[in-house]
C-alpha positions as a Markdown table, in Angstrom:
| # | Residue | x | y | z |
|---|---|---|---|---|
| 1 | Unk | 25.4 | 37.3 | -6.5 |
| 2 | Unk | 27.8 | 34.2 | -6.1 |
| 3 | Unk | 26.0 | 31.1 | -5.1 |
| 4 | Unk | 25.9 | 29.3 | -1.7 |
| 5 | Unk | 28.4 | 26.7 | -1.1 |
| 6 | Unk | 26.4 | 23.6 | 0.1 |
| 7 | Unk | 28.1 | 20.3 | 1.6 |
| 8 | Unk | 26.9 | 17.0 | 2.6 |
| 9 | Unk | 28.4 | 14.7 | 5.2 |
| 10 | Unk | 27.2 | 11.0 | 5.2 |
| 11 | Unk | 26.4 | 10.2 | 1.7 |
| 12 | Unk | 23.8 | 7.6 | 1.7 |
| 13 | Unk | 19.7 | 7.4 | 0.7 |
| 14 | Unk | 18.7 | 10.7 | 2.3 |
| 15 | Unk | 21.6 | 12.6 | 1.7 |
| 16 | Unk | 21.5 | 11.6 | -2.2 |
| 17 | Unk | 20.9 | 7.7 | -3.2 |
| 18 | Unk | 17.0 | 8.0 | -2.9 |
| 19 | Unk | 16.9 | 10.1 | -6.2 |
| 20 | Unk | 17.1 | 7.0 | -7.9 |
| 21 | Unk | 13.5 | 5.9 | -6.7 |
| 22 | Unk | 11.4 | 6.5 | -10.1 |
| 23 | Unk | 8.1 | 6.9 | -7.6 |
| 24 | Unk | 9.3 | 9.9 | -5.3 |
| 25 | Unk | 8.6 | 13.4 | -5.6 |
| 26 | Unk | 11.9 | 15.1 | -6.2 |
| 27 | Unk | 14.3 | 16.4 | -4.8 |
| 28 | Unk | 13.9 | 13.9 | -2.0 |
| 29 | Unk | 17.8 | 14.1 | -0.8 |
| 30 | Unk | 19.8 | 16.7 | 0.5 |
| 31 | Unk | 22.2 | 16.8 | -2.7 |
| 32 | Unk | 19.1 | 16.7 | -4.5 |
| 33 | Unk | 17.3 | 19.8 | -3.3 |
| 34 | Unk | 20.8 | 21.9 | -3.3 |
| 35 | Unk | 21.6 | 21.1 | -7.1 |
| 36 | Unk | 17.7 | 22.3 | -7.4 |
| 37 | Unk | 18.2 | 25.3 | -5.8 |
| 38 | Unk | 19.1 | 28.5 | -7.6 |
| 39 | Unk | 20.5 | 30.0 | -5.1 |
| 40 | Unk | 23.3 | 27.1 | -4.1 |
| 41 | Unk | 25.6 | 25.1 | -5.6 |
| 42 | Unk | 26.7 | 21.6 | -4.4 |
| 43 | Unk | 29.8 | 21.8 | -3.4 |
| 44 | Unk | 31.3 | 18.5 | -2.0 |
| 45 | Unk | 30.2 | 15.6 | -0.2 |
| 46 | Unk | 32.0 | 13.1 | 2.5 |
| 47 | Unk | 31.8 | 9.9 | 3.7 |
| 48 | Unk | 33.9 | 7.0 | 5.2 |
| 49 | Unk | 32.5 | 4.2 | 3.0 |
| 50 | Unk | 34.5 | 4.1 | -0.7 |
| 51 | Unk | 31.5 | 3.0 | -2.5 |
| 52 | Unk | 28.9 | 5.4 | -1.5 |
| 53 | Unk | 32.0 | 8.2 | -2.2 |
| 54 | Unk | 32.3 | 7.6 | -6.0 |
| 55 | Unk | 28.2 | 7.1 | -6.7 |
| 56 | Unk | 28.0 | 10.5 | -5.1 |
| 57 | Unk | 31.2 | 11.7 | -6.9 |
| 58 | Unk | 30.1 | 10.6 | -9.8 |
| 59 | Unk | 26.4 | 11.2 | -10.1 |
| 60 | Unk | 26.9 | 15.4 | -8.7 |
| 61 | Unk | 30.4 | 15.5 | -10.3 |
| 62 | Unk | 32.0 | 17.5 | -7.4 |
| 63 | Unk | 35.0 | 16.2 | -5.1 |
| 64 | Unk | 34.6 | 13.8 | -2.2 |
| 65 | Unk | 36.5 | 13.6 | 1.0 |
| 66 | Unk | 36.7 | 11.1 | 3.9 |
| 67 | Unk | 37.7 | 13.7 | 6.1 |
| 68 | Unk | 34.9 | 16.1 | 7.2 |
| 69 | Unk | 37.2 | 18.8 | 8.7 |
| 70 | Unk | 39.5 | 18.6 | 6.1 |
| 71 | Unk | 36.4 | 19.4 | 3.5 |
| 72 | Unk | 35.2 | 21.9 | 5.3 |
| 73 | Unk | 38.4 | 23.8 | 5.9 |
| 74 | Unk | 39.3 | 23.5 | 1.9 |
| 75 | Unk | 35.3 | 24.5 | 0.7 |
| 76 | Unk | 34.3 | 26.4 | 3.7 |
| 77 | Unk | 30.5 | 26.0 | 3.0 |
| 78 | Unk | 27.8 | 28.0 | 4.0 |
| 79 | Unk | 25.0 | 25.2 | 4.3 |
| 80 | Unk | 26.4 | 21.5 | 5.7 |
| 81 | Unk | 24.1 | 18.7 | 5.6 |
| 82 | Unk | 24.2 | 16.1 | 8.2 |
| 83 | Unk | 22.9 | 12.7 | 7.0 |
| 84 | Unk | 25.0 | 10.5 | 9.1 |
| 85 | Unk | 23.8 | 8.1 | 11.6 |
| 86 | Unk | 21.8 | 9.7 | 15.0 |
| 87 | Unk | 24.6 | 9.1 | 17.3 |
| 88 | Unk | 27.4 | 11.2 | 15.1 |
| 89 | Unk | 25.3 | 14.0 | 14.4 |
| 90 | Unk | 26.5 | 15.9 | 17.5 |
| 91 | Unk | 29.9 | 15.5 | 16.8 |
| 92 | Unk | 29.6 | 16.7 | 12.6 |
| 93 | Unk | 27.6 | 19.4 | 14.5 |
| 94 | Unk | 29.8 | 20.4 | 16.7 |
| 95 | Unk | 32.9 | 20.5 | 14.0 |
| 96 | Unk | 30.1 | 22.6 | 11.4 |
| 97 | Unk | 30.4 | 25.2 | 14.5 |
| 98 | Unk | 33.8 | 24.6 | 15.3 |
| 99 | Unk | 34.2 | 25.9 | 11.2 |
| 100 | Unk | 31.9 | 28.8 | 11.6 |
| 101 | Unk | 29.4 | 27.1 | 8.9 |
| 102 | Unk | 26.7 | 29.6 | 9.4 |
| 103 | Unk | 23.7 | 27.1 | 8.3 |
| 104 | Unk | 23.9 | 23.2 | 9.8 |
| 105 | Unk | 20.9 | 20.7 | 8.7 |
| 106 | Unk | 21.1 | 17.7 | 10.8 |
| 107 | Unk | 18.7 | 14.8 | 10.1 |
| 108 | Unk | 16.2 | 13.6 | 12.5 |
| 109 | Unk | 16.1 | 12.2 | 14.8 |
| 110 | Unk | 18.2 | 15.2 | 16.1 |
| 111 | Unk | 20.6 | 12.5 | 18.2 |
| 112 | Unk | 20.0 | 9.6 | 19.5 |
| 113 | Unk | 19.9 | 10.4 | 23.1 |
| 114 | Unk | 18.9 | 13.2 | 25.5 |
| 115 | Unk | 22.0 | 14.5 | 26.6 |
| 116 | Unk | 23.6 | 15.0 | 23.2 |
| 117 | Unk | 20.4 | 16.7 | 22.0 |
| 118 | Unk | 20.6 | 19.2 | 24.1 |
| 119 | Unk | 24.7 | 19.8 | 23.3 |
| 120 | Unk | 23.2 | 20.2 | 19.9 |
| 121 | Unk | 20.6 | 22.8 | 20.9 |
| 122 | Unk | 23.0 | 24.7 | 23.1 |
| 123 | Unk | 24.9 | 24.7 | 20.0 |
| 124 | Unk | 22.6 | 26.2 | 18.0 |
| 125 | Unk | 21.5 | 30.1 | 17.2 |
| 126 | Unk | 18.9 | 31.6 | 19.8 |
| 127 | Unk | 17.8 | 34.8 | 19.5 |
| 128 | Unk | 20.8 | 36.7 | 21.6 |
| 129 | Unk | 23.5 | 34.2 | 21.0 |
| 130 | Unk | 26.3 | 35.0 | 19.2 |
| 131 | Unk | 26.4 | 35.4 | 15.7 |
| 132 | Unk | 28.8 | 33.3 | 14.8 |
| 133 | Unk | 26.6 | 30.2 | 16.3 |
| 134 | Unk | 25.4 | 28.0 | 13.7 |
| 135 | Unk | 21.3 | 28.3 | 12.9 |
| 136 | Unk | 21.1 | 24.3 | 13.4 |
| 137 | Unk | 17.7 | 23.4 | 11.4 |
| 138 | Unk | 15.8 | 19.8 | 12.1 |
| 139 | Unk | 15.2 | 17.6 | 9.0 |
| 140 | Unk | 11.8 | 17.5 | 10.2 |
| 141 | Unk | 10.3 | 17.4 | 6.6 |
| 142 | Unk | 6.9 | 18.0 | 7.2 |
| 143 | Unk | 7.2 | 20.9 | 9.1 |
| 144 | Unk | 8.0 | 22.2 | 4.9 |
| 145 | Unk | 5.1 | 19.8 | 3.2 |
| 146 | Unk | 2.7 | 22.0 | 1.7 |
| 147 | Unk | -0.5 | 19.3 | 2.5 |
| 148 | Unk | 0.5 | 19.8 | 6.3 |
| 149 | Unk | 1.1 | 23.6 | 5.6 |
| 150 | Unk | -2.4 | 23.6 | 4.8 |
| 151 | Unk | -3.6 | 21.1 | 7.2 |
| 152 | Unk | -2.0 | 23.8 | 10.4 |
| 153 | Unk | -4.1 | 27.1 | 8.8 |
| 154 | Unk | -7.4 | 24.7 | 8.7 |
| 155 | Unk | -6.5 | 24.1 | 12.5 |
| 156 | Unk | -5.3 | 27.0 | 13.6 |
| 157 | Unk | -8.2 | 29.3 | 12.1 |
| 158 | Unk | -10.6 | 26.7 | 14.0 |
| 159 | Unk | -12.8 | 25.9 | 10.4 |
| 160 | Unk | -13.6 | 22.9 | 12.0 |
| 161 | Unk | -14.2 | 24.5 | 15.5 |
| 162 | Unk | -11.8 | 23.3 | 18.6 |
| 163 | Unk | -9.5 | 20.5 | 18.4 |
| 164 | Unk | -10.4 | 17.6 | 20.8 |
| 165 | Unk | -8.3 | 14.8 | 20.3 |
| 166 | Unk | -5.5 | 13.4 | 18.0 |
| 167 | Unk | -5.3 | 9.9 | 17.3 |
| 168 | Unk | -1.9 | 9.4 | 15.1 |
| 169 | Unk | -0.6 | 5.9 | 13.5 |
| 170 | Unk | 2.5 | 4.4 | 12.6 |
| 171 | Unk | 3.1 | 0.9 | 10.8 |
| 172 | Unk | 6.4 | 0.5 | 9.1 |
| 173 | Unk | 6.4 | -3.4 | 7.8 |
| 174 | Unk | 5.7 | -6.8 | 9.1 |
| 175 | Unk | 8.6 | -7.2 | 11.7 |
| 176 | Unk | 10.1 | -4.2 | 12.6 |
| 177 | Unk | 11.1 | -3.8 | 16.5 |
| 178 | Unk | 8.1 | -1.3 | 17.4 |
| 179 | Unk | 10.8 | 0.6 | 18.7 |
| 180 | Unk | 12.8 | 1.1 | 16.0 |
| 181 | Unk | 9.7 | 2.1 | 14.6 |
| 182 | Unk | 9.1 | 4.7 | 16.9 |
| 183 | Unk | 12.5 | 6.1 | 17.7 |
| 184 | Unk | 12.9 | 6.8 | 13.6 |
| 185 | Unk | 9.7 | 7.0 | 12.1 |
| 186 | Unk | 8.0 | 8.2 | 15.0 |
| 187 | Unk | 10.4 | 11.5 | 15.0 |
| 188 | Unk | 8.4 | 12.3 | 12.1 |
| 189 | Unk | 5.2 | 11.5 | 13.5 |
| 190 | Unk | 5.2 | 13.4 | 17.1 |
| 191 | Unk | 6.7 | 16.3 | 15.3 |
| 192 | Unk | 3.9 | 16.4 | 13.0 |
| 193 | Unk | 1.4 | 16.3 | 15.8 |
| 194 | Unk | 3.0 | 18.6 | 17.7 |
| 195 | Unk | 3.5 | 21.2 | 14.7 |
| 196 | Unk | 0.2 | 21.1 | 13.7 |
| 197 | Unk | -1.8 | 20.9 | 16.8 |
| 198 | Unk | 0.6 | 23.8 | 18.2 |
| 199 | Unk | 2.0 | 22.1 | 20.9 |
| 200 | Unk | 4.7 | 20.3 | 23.2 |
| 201 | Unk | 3.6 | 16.0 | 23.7 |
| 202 | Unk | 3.5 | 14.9 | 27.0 |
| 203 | Unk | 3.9 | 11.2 | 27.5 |
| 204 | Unk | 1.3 | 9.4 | 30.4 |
| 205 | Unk | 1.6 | 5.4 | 29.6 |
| 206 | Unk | 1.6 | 2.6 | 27.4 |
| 207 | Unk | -0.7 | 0.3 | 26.7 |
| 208 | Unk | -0.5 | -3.4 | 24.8 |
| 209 | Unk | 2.8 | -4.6 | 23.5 |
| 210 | Unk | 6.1 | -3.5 | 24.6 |
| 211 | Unk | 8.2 | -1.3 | 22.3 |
| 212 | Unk | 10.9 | -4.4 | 22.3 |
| 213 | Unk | 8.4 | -6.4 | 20.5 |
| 214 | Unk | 8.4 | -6.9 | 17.1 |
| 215 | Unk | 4.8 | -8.1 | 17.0 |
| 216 | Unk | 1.2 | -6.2 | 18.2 |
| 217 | Unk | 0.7 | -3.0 | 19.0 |
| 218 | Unk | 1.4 | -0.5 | 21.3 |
| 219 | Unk | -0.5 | 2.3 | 21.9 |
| 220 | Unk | 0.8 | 5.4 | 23.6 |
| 221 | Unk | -1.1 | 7.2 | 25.4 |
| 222 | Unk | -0.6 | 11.3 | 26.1 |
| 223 | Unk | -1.9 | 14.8 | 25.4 |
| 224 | Unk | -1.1 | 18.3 | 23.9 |
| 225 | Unk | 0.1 | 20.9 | 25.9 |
| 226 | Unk | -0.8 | 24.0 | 24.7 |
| 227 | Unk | -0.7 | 27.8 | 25.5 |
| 228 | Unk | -4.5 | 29.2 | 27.1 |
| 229 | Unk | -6.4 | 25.6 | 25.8 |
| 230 | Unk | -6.8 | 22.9 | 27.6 |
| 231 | Unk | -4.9 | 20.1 | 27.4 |
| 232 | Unk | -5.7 | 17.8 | 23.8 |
| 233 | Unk | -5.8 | 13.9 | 24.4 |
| 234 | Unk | -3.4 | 12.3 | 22.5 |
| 235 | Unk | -3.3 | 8.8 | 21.6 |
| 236 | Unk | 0.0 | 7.1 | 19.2 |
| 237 | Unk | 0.0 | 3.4 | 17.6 |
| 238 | Unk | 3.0 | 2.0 | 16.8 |
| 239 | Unk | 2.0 | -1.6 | 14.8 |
| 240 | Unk | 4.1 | -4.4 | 13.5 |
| 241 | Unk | 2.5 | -7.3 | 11.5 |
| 242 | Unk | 1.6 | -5.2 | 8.8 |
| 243 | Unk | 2.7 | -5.7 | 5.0 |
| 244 | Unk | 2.5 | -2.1 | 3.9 |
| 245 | Unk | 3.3 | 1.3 | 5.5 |
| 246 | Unk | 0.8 | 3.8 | 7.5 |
| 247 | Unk | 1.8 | 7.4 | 8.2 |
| 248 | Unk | -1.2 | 9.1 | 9.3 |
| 249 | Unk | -2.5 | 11.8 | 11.9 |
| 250 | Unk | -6.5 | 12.3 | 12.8 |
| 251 | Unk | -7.9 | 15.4 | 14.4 |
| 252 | Unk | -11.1 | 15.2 | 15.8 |
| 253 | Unk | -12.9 | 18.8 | 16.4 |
| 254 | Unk | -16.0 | 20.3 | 17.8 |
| 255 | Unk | -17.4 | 20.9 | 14.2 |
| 256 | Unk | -15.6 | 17.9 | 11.9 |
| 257 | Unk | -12.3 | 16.4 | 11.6 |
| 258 | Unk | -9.0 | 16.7 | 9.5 |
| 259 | Unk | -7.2 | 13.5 | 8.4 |
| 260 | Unk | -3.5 | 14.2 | 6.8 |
| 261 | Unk | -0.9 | 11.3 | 6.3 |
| 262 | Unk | 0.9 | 9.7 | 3.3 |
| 263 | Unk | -1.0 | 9.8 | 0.7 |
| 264 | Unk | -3.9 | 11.3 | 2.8 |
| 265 | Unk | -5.7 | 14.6 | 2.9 |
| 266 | Unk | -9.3 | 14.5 | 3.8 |
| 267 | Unk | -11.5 | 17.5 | 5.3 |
| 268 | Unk | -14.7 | 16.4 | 7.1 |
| 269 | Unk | -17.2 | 18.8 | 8.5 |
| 270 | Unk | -20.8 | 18.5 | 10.3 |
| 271 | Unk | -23.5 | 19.3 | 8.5 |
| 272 | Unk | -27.6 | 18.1 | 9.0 |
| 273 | Unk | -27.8 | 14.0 | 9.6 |
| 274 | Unk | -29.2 | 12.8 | 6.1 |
| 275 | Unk | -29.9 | 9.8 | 8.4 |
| 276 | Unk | -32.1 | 11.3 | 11.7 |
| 277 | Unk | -33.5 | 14.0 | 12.5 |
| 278 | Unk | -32.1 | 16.4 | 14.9 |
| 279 | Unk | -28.8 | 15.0 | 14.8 |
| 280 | Unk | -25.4 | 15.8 | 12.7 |
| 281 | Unk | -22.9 | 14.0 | 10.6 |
| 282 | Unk | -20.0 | 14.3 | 9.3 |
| 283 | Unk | -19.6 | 15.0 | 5.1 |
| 284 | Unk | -16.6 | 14.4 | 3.1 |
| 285 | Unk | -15.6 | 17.9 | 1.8 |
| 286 | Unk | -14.4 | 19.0 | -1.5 |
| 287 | Unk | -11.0 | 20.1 | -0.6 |
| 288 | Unk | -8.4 | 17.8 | -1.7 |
| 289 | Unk | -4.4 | 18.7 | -1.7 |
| 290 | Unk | -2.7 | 17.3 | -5.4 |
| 291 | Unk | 0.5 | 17.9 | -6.7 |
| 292 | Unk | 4.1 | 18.4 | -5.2 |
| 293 | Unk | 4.3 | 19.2 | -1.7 |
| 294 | Unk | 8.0 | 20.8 | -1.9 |
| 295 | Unk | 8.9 | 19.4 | 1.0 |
| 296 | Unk | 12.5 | 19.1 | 0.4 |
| 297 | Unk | 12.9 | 21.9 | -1.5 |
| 298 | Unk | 11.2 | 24.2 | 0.8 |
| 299 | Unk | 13.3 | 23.0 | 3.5 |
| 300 | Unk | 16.3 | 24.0 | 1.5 |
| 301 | Unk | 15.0 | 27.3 | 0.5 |
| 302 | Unk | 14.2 | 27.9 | 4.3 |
| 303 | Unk | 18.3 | 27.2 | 5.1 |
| 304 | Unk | 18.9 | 29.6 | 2.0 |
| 305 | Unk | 17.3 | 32.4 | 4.3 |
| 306 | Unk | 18.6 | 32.1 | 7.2 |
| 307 | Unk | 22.0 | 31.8 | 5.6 |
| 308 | Unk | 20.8 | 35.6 | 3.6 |
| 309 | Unk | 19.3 | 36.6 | 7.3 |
| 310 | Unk | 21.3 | 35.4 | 10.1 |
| 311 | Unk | 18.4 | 36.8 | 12.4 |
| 312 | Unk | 15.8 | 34.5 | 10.6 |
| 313 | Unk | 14.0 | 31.5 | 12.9 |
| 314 | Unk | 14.1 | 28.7 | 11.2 |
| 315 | Unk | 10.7 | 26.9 | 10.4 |
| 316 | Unk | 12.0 | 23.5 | 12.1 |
| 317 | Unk | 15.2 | 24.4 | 14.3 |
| 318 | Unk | 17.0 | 22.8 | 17.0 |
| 319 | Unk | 14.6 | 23.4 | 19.5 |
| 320 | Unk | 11.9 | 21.9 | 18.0 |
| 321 | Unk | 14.0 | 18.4 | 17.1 |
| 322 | Unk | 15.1 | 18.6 | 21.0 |
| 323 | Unk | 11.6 | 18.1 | 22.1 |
| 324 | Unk | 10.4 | 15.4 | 20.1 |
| 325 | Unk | 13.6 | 13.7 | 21.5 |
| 326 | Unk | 12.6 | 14.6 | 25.0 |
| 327 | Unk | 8.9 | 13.3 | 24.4 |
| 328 | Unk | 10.9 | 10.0 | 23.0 |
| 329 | Unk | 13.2 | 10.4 | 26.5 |
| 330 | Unk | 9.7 | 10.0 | 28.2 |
| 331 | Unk | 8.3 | 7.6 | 26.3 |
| 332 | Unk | 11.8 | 5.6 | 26.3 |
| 333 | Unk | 13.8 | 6.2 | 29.7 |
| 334 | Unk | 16.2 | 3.7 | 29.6 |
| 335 | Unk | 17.8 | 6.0 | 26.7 |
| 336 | Unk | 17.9 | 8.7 | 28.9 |
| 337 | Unk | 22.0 | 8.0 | 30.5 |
| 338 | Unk | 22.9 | 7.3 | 27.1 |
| 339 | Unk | 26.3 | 9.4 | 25.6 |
């Protein structure tokens, strides 16, 4: 069978420049993962920067153009990657439609306002649209992480009985603008929450600093929506002041708790207090998660099949980057006007 034709627009870390980082699992870029893939072949790559056009060039050995519809029209790929910056990806979505590219995969955050989100979703394949419409899939990484794969079944089959609150963190260095924080590492983040608790977020207020700040802590305070279960209270901190980096997520249930982030994968469940009678505690379990996650990979593999089966859902599509950027909206209104 003839391989996939894969492109990649916007040619920087995550589209291919972070396989240089010795300490990452790999693939960890776009080009990465589709030079991994047996199924695909890297086709071409464009950018507007000259530099960033001959690493990729030469690193992948395959041509580079600064013209996107000019690539496309010459390669006609069957996969385009969108690693440009937020407030382009509607347009490099739009022109991957306009060229009948059946599979788009647009970094998050999806755009970088509400309105154009939703151009993007109205762009995208949903269930009776036509079938030349793109199937538009979210870089939403975790969604594809095999630690969070396994973190959803332990939720979802209630092993640690009900889910009662989430309480999820974010610090990404000493003087980051919280919200700069929150609008691109907190993509991540309220996805996450959402995808495993099995729910839409719902923003009610902040509390502490303001997300202009570049100092403190705000915490953001909401809940889980979710279908026949009662509301889950939610509560987000986004931290500056801080000389490493926290990514981490906290489910407290009626039987023990699940804790998944970077680097983090712990299982607690209730068992007999060693410490007082008549009362429980919570034990560190035995079950660990080691080894590659596939995150990237399986994200590729996932755009493989819904290139093979045009009817196929993808596991993070459009939709679901559109409502983390409406919980952001929420959270953020002054973005809300924003074209």
């Amino acid at each position: 069978m003839e391989k996939i034709r894969a492109a990649v627009v916007g040619l920087g870390r995550i589209a291919s420049l972070l396989e240089e980082d010795s300490l990452r699992e790999k693939p960890c870029t776009h080009a990465g993962a589709i030079v991994s893939n047996n199924d695909c072949v890297l086709a071409c790559g464009c950018d507007i920067d000259e530099e960033r056009l001959s690493l990729f060039a030469e690193k992948w050995r395959v041509p580079v153009y600064v013209d996107a519809a000019e690539m496309l029209r010459i390669h006609k790929p069957q996969i385009l990657a969108i690693a440009t910056h937020p407030n382009s990806h509607y347009f490099y979505c739009r022109l991957g439609a306009e060229y009948e590219v059946p599979v788009i995969i647009c970094e998050k955050p999806l755009a970088d306002n509400i309105g154009e989100a939703r151009k993007i979703a109205g762009l995208s394949k949903h269930g009776e649209s036509a079938k030349s419409d793109p199937v538009i899939i979210t870089n939403h990484e975790r969604r594809y992480s095999l630690d969070y794969t396994r973190a959803k079944t332990i939720l979802e089959e209630k092993k640690l009985g009900d889910l009662l609150r989430v309480n999820a963190c974010l610090y990404m260095g000493r003087a980051t603008k919280l919200v700069d924080q929150f609008w691109h590492d907190g993509t991540h983040l309220a996805d996450a929450v959402m995808f495993l608790g099995g729910g839409t977020l719902k923003h009610r207020r902040r509390i502490g600093e303001k997300l202009s700040s570049r100092s403190g802590t705000a915490w953001l305070e909401g809940e889980l929506r979710r279908e026949k279960s009662a509301p889950v209270p939610v509560i987000m901190e986004i931290g500056a002041g801080r000389d490493h980096l926290v990514f981490e997520i906290g489910f407290s249930c009626e039987k023990g708790r699940l804790r998944i982030g970077n680097g983090v994968f712990e299982v607690w469940e209730s068992v007999p207090s060693p410490y007082a009678e008549k009362f429980r505690s919570l034990k560190k379990t035995d079950e660990v998660f080691s080894g590659p996650t596939g995150y990237f990979a399986n994200m590729l593999n996932d755009a493989v099949c819904c290139v093979m089966d045009r009817n196929r859902q993808p596991v993070s599509g459009a939709i679901d980057g559109l409502r983390v950027i409406e919980y952001l909206n929420t959270v953020m209104p002054w973005r809300k006007n924003r074209t």
